[in-house]
N, C-alpha and C positions, 0 to 999 in steps of 0.2 A: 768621842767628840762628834757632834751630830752638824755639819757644814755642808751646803750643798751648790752645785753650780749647776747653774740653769744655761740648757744648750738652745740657743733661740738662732732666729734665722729668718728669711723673708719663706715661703711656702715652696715644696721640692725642690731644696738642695739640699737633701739627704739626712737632717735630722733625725726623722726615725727609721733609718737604717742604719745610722750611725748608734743609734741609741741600742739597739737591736745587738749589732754587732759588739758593745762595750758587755751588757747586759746577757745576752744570750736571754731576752723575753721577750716574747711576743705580741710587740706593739702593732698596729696597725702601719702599712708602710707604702701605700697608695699612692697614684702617680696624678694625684687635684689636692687644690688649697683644703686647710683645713679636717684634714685628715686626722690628727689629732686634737681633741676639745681639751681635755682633762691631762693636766699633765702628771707623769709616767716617774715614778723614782725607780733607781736603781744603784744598790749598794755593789759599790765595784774594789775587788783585791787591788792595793797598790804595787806590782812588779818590782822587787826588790831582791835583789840577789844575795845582801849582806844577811839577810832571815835564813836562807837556805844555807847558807855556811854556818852560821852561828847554829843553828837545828845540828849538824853534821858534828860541828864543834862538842856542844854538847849531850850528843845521841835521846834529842828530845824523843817524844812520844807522839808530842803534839806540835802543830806548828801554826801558828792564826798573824795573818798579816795584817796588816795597814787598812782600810779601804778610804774610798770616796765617793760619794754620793754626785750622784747624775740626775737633775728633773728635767724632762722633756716635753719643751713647752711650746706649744701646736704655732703656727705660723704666722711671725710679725705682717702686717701689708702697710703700705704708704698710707696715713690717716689715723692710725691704731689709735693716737694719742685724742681726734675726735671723733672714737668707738668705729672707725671703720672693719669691717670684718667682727673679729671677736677681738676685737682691740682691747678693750677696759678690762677683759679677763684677763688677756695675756699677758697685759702690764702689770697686775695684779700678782700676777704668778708670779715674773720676772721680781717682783720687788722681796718676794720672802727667799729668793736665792741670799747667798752669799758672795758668787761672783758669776760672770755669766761668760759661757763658751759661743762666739756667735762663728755661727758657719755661714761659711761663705760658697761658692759654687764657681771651679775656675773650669771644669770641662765644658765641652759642648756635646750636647747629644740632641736629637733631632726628633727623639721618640719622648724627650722629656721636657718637657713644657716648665720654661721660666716665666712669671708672672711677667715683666718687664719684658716679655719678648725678645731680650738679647741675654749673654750670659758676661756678663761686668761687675767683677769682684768688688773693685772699689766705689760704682753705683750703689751695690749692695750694703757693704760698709755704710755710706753715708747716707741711706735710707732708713737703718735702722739704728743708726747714734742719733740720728735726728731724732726718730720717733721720740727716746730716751729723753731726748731733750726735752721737746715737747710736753712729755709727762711730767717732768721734774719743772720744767718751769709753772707747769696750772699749783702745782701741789705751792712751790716758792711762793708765787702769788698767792695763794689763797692762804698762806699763815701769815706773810706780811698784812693782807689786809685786816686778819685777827687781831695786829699787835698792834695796829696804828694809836688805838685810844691810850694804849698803856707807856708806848713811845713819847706821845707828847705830852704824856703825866710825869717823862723822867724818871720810870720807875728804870731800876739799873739792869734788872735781867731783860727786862723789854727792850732795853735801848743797846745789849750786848749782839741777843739777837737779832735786832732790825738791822745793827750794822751786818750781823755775819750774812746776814739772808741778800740784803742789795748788790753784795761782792758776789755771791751766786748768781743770783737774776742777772747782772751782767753778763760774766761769763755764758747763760744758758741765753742772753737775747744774741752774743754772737755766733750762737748755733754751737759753739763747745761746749765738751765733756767738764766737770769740772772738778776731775781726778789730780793731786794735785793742785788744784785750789790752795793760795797762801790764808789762811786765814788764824787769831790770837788764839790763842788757850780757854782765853773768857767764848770766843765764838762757838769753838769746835763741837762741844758737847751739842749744841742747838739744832747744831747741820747737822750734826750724827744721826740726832732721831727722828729726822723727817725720812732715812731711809732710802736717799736716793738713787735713782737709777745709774746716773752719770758719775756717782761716786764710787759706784763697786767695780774690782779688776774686772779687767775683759781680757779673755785670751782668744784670740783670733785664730780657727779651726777651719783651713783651705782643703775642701773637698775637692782634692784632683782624680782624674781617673790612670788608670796604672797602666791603660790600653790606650791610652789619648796620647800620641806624637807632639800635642801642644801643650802640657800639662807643667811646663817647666816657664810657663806666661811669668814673664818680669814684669811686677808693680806696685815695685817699691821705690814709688816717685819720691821726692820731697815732700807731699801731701799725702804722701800715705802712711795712715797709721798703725801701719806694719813697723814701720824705723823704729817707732818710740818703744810700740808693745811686744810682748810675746806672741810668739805664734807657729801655728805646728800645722805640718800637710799632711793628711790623713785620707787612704781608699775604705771607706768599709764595708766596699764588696771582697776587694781581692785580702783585707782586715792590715795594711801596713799602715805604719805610722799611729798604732792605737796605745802600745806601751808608752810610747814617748806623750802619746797628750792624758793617758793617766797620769801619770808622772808631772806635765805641765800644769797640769789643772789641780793634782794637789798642791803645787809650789805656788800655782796662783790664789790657794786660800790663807796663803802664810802660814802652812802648817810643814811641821816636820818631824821625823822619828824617834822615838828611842826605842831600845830592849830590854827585857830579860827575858833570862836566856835558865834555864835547868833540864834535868832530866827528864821530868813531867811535862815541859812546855816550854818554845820561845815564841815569845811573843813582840810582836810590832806594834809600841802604840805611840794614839797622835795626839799633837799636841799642837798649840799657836808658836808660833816661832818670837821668841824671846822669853816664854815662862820659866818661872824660877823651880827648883827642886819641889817644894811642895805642891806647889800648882799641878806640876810633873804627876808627882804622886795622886794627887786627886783624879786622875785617865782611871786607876785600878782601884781605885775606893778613897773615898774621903778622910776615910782613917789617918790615910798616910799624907795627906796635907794637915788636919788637925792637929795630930799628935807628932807629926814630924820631929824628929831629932837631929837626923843627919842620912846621908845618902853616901854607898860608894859608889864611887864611878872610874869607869873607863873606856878609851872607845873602841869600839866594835874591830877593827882591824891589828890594835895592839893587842886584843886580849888573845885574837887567835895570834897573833907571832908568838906570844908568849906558851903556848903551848898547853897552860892549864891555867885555873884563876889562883890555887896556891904558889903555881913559879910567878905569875904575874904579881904577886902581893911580894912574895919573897924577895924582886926584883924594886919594887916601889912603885911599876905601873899604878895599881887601885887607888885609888886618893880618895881622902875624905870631905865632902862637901857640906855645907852647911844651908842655911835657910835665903841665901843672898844668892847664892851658885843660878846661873842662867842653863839650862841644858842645850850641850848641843846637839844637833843631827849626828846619830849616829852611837850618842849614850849608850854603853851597858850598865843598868843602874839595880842597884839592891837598896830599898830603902829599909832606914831603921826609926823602928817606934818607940 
């Protein structure tokens, strides 16, 4: 499953070093704006410990994890959204993520130049949910202005839309995300495919340093949108806090694991969190959502207590699932064709 999260950020606080350090590739990682044009993919192992037992479990051969894809996208600045700097690109970028990692910069260092002249995490935050804003309201506006003839013609999908779009533009004229937005069943599909910025998760990635005496900066006011989201503190010089925001940052694309597990191979794969068995099946070939019959399952930490998958059947752990079955985190699954 091809998902990716775009790590954005105002310019030097540590993007692509961050990026660098998830990746082990060699981005450019310069200490001026703009250092990165073209943003950077990198497919990254999801750290999972239950793969490495289950391999042990079953004296795999092979062992293939999880991954998650990381694009590294060169430096938002105050204006982006009217092309300041490389704004229009970087918006651009930002839009074909799936969810976006914004770093933020709580050390101080004196040798490293913050655009803003001071080092204020929660400045940063709100300079670059603005920008988001900003983009997402030109784009609102400008398909409302597409729909107006067909609105006051009464046609139904035009006037689903128009409503769903003016409950956006609100929210985005008082400068809010519009994540969480209430909006009908009839609306949703319309806001879906404009794509927008303010709609995708964010997970909030605090560049502390591990040598800075003030790195433990409290601010998590009432207005900070630390309270509401996730968010992970990460050095990636001295490389701490990187497992934990793999880990975050897959959970922030609503994705989750299953396995199988044999002699030949165990393997980790991914999936959206709530698909059903076939869906499941279609991660390893489409066969096995096509032609689906049924799945066994069971999960990863009974199959090892059980000690083999014949005491585990013997016992009535393996259960047989059918075409409705949700998988959870953590599936060992055999499907049947």
């Amino acid at each position: 499953m091809s998902l990716s999260i775009g790590i954005v950020g105002l310019p030097n606080v540590g993007k692509s070093t961050l990026f660098n350090a998830l990746t082990k590739q060699s981005v450019p990682a310069e200490n001026y704006p703009f250092c990165t044009i073209d943003p950077h993919v990198g497919v990254v192992p999801v750290p999972d410990s239950r793969l490495q037992k289950l391999t042990a479990f079953s004296h795999s051969r092979k062992t293939v994890p999880a991954v998650v894809q990381f694009v590294d996208i060169a430096g938002l600045v105050k204006g982006a959204a009217e092309g300041q700097g490389l704004g229009n690109k970087f918006l651009s970028h930002i839009k074909e993520a799936d969810a976006i990692a914004e770093v933020v910069r709580v050390f101080e260092d004196k040798d490293i130049l913050h655009v803003a002249g001071k080092v204020s995490p929660l400045d940063d935050i709100s300079v670059i949910n603005l920008e988001l804003v900003l983009a997402d309201l030109e784009t609102v506006s400008k398909r409302l202005a597409n729909l107006t003839k067909d609105a006051k013609a009464g046609k139904k999908e035009a006037l689903a839309e128009h409503a769903g779009l003016e409950k956006v533009r609100g929210t985005l004229e008082a400068g809010r995300l519009t994540q969480g937005d209430p909006v009908s069943e009839a609306e949703a599909p319309f806001i879906k495919q404009l794509h927008l910025l303010t709609q995708k998760p964010i997970l909030y990635v605090l560049n502390i340093s591990a040598a800075d005496p003030n790195k433990g900066l409290t601010f998590e006011t009432k207005e900070s949108p630390l309270r509401a989201s996730p968010y992970v503190e990460i050095d990636p010089i001295f490389g701490t806090g990187l497992d934990t925001l793999i880990t975050k940052a897959y959970e922030t694309l609503g994705l989750i694991t299953y396995f199988t597990t044999g002699e030949d191979e165990t393997r980790a794969w991914t999936i959206r969190r709530g698909a059903t068995a076939p869906e499941a099946g279609a991660a390893i070939h489409t066969d096995f959502c096509d032609k689906f019959i049924r799945a066994e399952v069971i999960q990863w930490n009974t199959l090892l207590e059980a000690g083999s998958y014949a005491a585990a059947r013997e016992r009535g752990f393996v259960r047989t699932e059918g075409k409705e079955y949700i998988v959870k985190d953590g599936d060992v699954m055999e499907f049947k064709i």
